[in-house]
N, C-alpha and C positions, 0 to 999 in steps of 0.2 A: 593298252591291252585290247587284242581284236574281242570280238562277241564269240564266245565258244559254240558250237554248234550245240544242241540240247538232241543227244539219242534219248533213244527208245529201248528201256532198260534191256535188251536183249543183246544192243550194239556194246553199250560201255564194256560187258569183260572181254573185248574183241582189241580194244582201244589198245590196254598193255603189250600187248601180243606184236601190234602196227607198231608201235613207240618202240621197241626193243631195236634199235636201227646200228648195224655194223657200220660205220661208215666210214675209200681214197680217192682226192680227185685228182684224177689223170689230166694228161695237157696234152693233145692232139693238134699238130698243127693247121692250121688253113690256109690257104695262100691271099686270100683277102683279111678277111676276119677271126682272128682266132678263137670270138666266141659266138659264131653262125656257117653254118651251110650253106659251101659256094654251091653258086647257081640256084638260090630258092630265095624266094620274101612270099610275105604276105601281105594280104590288104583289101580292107572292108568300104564297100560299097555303103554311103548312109542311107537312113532307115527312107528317106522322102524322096528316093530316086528309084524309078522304077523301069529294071534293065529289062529285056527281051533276048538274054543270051539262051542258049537252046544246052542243057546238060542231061547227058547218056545214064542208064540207069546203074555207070560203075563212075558218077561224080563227074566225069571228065566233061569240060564244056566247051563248044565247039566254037574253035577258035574262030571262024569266017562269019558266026554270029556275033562277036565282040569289035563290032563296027566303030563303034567309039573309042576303043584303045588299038586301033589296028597300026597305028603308028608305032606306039612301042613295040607291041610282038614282033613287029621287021626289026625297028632297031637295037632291042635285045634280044632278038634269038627267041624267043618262047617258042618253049617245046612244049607246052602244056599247059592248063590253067585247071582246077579242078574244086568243086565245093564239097564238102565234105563232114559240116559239121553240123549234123542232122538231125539229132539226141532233142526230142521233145515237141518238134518243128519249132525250135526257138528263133523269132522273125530277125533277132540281129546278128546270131549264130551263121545263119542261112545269107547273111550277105557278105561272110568272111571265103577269102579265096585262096587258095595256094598259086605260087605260080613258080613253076623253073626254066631256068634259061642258058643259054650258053655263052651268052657276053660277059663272065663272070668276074672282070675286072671294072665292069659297069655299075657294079649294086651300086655304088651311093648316091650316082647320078640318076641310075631308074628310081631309086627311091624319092628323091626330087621332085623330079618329073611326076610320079603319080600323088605326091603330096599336094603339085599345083594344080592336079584337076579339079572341078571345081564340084564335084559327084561322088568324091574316094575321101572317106572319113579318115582312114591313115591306112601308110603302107611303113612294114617294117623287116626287119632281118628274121632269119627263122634261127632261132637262138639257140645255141646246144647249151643240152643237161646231159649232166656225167652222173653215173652212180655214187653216192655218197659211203664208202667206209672207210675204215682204221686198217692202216696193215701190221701184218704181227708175224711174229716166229711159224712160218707152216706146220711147226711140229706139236703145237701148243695141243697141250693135254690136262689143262686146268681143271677147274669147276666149272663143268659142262649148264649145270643149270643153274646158275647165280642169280641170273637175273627174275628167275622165276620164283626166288625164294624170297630176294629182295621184294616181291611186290605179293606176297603170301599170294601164291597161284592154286596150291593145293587147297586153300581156303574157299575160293572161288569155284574151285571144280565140283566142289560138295551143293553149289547152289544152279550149275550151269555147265554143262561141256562142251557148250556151242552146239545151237543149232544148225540145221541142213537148210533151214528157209533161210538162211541170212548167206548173200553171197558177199566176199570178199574180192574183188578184185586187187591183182601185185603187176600195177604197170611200171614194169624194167628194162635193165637189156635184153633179159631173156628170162624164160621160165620150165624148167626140165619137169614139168607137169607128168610124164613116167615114172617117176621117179617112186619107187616101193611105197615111201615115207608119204606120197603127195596122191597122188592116184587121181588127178583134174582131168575127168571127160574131155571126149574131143570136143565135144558142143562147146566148152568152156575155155578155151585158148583160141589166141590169137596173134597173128603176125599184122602187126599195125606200122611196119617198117615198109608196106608197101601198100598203094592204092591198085584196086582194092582190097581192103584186107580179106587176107589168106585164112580160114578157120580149119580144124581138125586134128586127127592124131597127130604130136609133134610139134603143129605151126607155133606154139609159145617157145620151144626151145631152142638151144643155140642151131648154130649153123652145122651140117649135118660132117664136117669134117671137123667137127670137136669131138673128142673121147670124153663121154660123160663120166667113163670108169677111173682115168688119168687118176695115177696120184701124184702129184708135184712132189718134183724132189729136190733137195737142197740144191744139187746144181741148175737145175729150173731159173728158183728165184737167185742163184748168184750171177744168172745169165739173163736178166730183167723182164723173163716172160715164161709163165705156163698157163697152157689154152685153156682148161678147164676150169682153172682157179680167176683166171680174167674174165669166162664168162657164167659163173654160179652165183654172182652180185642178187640176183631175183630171185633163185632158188635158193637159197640161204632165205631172204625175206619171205618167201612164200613158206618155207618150214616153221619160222619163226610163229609167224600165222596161224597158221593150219596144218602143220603135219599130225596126221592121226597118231593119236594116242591110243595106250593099253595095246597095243596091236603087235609089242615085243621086237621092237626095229625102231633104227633112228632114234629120234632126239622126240620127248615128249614138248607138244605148245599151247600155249594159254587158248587156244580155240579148234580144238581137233576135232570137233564135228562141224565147222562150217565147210559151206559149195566153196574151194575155190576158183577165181577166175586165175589163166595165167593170159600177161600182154606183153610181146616181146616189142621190142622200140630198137633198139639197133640192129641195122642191115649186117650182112657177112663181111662190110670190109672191118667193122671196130666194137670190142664188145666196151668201150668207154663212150660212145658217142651217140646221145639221142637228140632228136629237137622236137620244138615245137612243133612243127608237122605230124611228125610220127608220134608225139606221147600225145597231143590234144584227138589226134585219129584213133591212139587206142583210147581213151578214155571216152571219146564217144562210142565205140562197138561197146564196151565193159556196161554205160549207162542204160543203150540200147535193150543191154541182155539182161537189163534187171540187176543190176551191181547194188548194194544198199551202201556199199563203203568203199573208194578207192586210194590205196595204200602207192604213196611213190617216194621210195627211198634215194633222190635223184634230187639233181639243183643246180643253179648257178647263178651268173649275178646278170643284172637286167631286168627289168620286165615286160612281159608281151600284152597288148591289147587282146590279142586272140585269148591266150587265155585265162585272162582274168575275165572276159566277157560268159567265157566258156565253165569257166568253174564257179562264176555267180549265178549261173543260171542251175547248175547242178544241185548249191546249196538251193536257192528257189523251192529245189524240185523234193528236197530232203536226203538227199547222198550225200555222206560225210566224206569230205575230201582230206587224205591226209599225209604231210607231205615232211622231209626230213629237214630241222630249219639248218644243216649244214656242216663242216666239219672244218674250219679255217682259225675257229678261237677267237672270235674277234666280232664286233656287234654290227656286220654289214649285213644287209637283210640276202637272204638267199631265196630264189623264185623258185618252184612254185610258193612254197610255204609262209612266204612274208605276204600273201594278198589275203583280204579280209576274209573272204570266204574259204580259206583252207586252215587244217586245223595245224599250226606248227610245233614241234618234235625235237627238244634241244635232248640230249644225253646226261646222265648221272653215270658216276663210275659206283664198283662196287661198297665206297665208303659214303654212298648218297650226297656226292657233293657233285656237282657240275665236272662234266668230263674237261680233260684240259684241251681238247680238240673242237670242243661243242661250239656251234656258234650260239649267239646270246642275246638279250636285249626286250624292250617291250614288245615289240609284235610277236615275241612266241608266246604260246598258249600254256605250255605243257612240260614235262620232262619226265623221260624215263628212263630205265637201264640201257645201256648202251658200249660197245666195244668189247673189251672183253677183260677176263678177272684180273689179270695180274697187268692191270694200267693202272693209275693213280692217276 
């Protein structure tokens, strides 16, 4: 069993609220790897080498100062090299790189290659996470507050209804922070699917040719796709959270007076596909902005040096990392959630027993309600 993080009584009734995780994972093809982003890796500089690359003040570092790797850039195409992971000036944060390219039937040989130089602590794939939920009946009209009764929530609001100093951060695919129910400042979104991140009205939500209003209809899903229901994965999380309560709309949640953050992580082509680039980018803006908790209902299988480097440093710092441990039924560890420093999040159905989708095993931490009433 990992070490639990230890909040600060203000954090814990926030805790239930993060744990309440919907969680389908979709399968998006790649043409190289189908669990990383062609044309991207990364790779960290060790701590006892001291580069002289020259980088702009939106990350990007200039390529004709990276004398030492000038070889590769020609022979993979590098379109870009960029640092990015900023959050505290952490000194080995700050020698992680991105880099994208366009020889993209190259990665495992560029990855080689930079593993034999003799200055580059490791270089590796930029790994996709999909949003973790359950699919079900779109029509479903259950017991809308189950899970909140399951974890006596009403009990809790008599002693706490979430304060406005404690910020939340929900890094997802997307976050409809307009949203009646959610009302998240422009100051507090963000688009972490692009360098540099995009802040303001909107930048957390989907892509501007999604109907937030859609309602999916049965021929939708008989037809294997409706836009709005494939990209509300964050916004569902982010209500679960924080959608304001008493306020007579929407769904009441275990923390309706916390700030929340919204971080959107996938780009306009796929609301299923985030990576490590894009979720460790937002999670640095989120740390940046004063986050005390960051919520990723997201996973896959793998793990990154970046960010297990990145989220050990967060714990350090006292941000509670918290991440879904999965939805496959079966005790493979699913990243982010299986690293020591994040807090992992298996599911309970409504008869408090282990959901039958949840994943499982000793590196999770925790469990809470999860999916929805009428599962077993």
């Amino acid at each position: 069993m990992k070490k639990l993080f230890q909040p600060k009584l203000g954090f814990r009734l926030l805790f239930v609220a993060i744990f309440s995780l919907i969680v389908v994972n979709f399968t998006n093809g790649q043409s190289v790897h189908s669990n990383a982003k062609d044309g991207s890796l990364i790779f960290k500089i060790k701590d006892s080498y001291n580069h002289d690359y020259i980088i702009d003040e939106n990350n990007f570092v200039d390529l004709s100062s990276m004398k030492n790797l000038s070889s590769f850039i020609n022979e993979y195409g590098v379109t870009s090299v960029t640092r990015e992971l900023t959050a505290f000036n952490d000194p080995s944060l700050m020698r992680i790189f991105f880099v994208t390219f366009s020889e993209i039937d190259k990665v495992d040989l560029f990855i080689k290659e930079l593993h034999d130089v003799d200055f580059i602590e490791y270089a590796e794939l930029d790994l996709v996470r999909r949003p973790l939920w359950t699919p079900n009946d779109p029509y479903y009209t259950g017991n809308y507050k189950w899970y909140l009764d399951q974890i006596n929530a009403s009990a809790a609001w008599d002693i706490q209804h979430g304060s406005a100093a404690v910020k939340v951060a929900i890094v997802d695919n997307a976050v409809w922070g307009e949203h009646e129910d959610l009302g998240i400042l422009a100051a507090n979104q963000c688009n972490a699917s692009v360098n540099p991140v995009q802040t303001g009205t909107g930048k957390s939500a989907p892509p501007t040719s999604v109907n937030q209003n859609q309602n999916c209809t049965y021929n939708d899903f008989n037809d294997g796709y409706c836009n709005s229901y494939e990209w509300s994965h964050g916004t569902h999380c982010a209500g679960l959270v924080g959608a304001k309560n008493n306020n007579g709309k929407g769904i009441a949640s275990i923390g309706g007076g916390v700030t929340l953050m919204g971080v959107r992580c996938s780009d306009n082509s796929s609301a299923d596909d985030m990576y490590t680039t894009s979720i460790t980018r937002g999670v640095n803006w989120a740390a940046q902005q004063g986050a005390h908790v960051i919520n990723m209902s997201l996973g896959g299988t793998g793990s990154s040096n970046a960010e297990q480097t990145q989220f050990q440093n967060l714990y350090n710092n006292g941000i509670c990392v918290v991440a879904a441990a999965g939805n496959d039924g079966t005790q493979v560890k699913n990243y982010p959630a299986a690293y020591a420093s994040v807090l992992a999040v298996a599911s309970t159905d409504r008869n408090k027993k282990l959901s039958s989708f949840s994943q499982y095993g000793t590196w999770v931490d925790i469990a809470a309600p999860g999916g929805y009433y009428n599962e077993s």
